[in-house]
N, C-alpha and C positions, 0 to 999 in steps of 0.2 A: 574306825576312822581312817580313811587315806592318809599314807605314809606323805611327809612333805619332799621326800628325795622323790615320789612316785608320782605326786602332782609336777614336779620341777623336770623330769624326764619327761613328761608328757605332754607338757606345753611349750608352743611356740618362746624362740628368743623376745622378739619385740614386743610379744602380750606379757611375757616375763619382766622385761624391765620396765613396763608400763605399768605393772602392779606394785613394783618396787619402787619404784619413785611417787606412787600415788601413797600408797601406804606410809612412808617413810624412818621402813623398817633401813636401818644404816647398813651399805653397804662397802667395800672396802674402795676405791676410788681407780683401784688398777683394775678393776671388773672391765673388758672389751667385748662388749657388745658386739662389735662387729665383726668377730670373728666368728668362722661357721659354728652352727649348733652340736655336735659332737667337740669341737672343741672348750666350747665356754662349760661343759657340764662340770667337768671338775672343777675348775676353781671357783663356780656359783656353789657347788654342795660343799666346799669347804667354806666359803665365807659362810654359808646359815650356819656350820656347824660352830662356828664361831660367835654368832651372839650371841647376845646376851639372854637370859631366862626368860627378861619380858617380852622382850621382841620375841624369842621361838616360842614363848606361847600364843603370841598377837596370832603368828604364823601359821602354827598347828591349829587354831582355831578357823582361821582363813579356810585352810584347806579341807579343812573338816567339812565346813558348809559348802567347796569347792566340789572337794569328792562325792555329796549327795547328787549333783547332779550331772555328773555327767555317766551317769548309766542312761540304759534306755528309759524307767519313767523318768529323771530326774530333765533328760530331754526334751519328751514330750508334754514336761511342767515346763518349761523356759518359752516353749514354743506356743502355748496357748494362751501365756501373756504377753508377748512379745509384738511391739507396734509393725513391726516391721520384719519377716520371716525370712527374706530376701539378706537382710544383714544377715541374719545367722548361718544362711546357706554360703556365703560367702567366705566365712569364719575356717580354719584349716582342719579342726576338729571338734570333737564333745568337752575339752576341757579350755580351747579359747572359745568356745561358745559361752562356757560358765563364768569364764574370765569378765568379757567382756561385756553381760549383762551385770555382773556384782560392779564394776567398778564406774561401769558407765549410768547405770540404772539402779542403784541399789533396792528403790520403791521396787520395779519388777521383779529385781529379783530375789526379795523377800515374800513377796506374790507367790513368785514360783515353787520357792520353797513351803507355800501353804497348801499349792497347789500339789505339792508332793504328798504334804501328809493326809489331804483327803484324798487321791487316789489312789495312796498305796494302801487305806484302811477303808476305801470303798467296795462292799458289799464282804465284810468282814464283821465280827462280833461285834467292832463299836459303830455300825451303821443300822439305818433305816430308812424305807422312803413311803413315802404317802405320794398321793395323789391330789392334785386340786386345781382349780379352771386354770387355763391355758391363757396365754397372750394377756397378761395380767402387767400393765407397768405396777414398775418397786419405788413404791414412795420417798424418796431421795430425803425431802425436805427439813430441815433441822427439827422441827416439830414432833414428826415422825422418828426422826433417828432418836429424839433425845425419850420420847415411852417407850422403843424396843430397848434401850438402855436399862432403862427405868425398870420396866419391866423385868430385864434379865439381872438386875441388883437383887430383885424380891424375889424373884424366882429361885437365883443361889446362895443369899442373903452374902453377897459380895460386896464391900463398899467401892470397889472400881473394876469396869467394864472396858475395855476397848475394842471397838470392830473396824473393819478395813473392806469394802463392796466394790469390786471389782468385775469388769466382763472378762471372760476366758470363753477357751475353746475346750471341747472334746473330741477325742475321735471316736467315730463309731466305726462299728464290724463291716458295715456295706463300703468302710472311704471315706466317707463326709463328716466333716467336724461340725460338732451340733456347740448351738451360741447356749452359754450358761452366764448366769448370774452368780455369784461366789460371795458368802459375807466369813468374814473368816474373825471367831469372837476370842476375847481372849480376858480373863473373869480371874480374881486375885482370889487366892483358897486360905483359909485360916492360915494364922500365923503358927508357926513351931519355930521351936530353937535347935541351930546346930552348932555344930562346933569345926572353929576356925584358929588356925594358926595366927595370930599378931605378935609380930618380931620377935618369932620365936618361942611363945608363948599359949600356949593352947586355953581358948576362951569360947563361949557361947555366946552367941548370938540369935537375935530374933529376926526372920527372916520368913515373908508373905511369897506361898509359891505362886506360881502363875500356869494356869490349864487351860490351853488349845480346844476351841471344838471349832466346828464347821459346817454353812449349810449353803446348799442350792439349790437353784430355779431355774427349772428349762422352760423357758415361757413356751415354746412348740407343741411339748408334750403336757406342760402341768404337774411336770414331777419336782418335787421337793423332797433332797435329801440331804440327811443329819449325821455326821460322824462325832460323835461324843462319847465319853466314859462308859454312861450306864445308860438303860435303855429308859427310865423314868424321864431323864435328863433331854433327851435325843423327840422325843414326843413334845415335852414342853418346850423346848425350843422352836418347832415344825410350828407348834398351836401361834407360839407368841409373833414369830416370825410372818407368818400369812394374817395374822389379824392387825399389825399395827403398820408393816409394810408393803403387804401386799393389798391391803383392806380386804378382803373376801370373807367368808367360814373357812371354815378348818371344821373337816367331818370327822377324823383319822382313818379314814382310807387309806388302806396300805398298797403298796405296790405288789401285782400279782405275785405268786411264785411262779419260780421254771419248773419246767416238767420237762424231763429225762425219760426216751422211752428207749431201750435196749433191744427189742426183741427184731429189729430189723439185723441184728450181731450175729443170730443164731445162725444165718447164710452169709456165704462169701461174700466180701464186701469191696468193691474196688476202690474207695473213698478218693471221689476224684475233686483236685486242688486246681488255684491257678500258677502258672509258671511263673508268672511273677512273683508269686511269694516264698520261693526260692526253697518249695519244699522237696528234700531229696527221696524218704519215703515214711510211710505210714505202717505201723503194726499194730496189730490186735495182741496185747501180750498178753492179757488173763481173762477170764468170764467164771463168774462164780453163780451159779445155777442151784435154784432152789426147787424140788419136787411139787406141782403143783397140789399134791394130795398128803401134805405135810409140811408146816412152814418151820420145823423145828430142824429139821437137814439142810446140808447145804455141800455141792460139789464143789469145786474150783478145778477150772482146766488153765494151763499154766505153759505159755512156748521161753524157755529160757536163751541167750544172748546165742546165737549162734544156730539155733535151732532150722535146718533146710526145708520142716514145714510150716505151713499157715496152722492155727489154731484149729479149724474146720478139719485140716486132711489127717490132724492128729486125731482129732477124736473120733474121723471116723475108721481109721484104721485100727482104732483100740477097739470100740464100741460096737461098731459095726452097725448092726438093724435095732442097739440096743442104746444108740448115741442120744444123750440128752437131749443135743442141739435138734433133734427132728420130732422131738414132740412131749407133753409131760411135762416138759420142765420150764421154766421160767428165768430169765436172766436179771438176775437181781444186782450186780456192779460188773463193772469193765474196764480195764487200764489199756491204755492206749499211748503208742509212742508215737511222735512225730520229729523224724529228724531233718535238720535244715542242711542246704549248701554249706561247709565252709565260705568264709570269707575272708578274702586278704590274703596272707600267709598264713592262716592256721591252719591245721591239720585237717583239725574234724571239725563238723558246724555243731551246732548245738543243738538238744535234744529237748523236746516239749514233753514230758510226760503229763499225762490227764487220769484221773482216776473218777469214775463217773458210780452213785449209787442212787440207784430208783430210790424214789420218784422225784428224789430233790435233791439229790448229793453232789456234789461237783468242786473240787480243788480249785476252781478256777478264781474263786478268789483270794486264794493263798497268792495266785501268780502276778507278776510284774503288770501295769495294764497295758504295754503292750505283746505279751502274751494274753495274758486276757481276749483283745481284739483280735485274735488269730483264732483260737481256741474258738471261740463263740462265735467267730464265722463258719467254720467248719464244722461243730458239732451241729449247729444249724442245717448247713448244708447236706447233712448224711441222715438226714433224721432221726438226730439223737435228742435234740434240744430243741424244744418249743414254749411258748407262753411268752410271756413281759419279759426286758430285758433289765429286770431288778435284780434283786440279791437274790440267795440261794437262801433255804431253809436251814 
């Protein structure tokens, strides 16, 4: 969780006292706002450290859900629900960005934060996506909302369901932010007892948890995807969803897999970028090479930090006429680094590493989604990545 002294350095004076007087967390009354920002810092981190338990935990809570979003996905959650993109460009940073939808917006930016938790676990373990007709309106109607309710009570034998249907944006690899439908459900789990402190006293209580899932609709494409717990769960949501909202079938059509082909790796490769995306350079750091006339070995050629060759001029200085890379052998994974421009004052920019294994392997959805949309522009680009732009195997 973000530090509250690390949110409080971070953001603007007047988005600061506009949260402090919204919130009504008590502050000390000599607080001068109007003096420059390197000055008010001290005596704002002495007043919080001053109150009281309830208020620093209102606080550390505040900033808790503050700090989710201001990384780069938490960003590019604020901004896909966001009436108005134009305010936020306006905004002095990532953390009056977060400011100013939680206090001004709280509906968005609760949004947002759903919109966080399905793309940071999109095209991960608790995801899937189907396929099914395109340009399909979502039956809004109470009618309708109240059997996909209905349904999702029978479905997890839940006695209370909440959903929240919202349009949002994505971005895709080519630029263009593709329009989604988003229903974001949220289903009460058996009750268990915990144990709680009361004045002092350690006691048990019965307490109903509450479990997050999430689905969408590109009405363009026809794709529908589910990020849920388990995969039984993730299917029957997809079925209940297209049939009482979208009215159609539900066939369970899955979304293709990617296919990763390697073997353009075996030759030098000059993986060309655009300048805009502020890439400084590309490396080939490992290829692990499997005998085509025995799948039970396995080579790995390896350039490590510092190394004055490419992977190529090593092996063939080692190898000679007897180099993997020229025939016989097969590229079966590949690590690849991408390092970016610094930005600002930092030193160094940041480094993309991608770890890629036929025929369906790919980290990229361990990564941020907007690593993700760099990543998948470019292994595109090189002929490394081809098929549907769904999850990985």
């Amino acid at each position: 969780m973000t530090s509250i002294a690390t949110i409080i350095r971070k953001t603007s004076t007047p988005t600061l006292r506009a949260y402090f007087e919204h919130s009504g967390i008590g502050l000390p009354a000599n607080i001068d706002w109007a003096v420059p920002e390197p000055e008010i810092l001290p005596p704002l981190l002495k007043a919080v450290d001053e109150l009281t338990d309830t208020e620093k935990a209102r606080l550390a809570l505040d900033a808790g859900r503050i700090g989710d979003l201001v990384s780069d996905v938490g960003q590019i959650a604020l901004y896909s629900v966001a009436e108005d993109r134009a305010v936020l460009d306006s905004l002095g940073g990532a953390h009056d960005r977060a400011f100013w939808m939680f206090l001004n917006h709280p509906d968005r930016f609760r949004r947002a934060e759903e919109v966080r938790y399905t793309d940071e676990r999109r095209r991960g373990r608790s995801w899937a996506g189907f396929i099914v007709a395109a340009d399909q309106p979502l039956n809004k109607d109470p009618a309708a909302l109240d059997a996909f309710k209905a349904a999702l009570r029978e479905c997890f034998a839940s006695p209370n369901i909440h959903i929240d249907i919202f349009d949002r944006r994505r971005p895709t690899f080519d630029g263009e932010d593709c329009e989604l439908i988003q229903i974001a459900v949220y289903r009460e789990g058996l009750p268990d007892d915990v144990l709680e402190f009361d004045a002092g006293d350690l006691v048990r209580r019965v307490r109903s948890p509450v479990f997050e899932a999430a689905l969408t609709y590109e009405p363009a494409t026809g794709v529908v995807e589910v990020v849920a717990n388990d995969s039984k769960s993730r299917e029957a949501m997809a079925r209940i969803m297209v049939r009482d909202l979208l009215e159609i079938e539900f066939t369970s059509e899955k979304m293709p897999s990617r296919n990763y082909d390697l073997c353009s790796l075996q030759q030098p490769h000059a993986f060309p970028r655009d300048a805009a995306d502020g890439i400084e350079s590309v490396t080939l750091k490992q290829l692990r090479l499997m005998p085509m006339d025995n799948q039970g070995q396995r080579v790995t050629l390896e350039c490590m930090r510092g190394s004055e060759e490419t992977i190529w001029e090593m092996a063939a200085r080692h190898f000679g006429d007897r180099n993997p890379l020229l025939g016989g052998w097969v590229v079966t994974q590949a690590k690849l680094s991408i390092a970016f421009q610094p930005k600002g004052d930092a030193r160094r920019g940041r480094v993309l590493a991608l770890t890629i294994t036929m025929p369906h392997g790919c980290n990229l959805k361990d990564l941020t989604p907007e690593e993700q949309l760099i990543g998948e522009k470019y292994l595109r680009r090189w002929g490394i990545l081809s098929g549907d732009t769904g999850g990985d195997d």
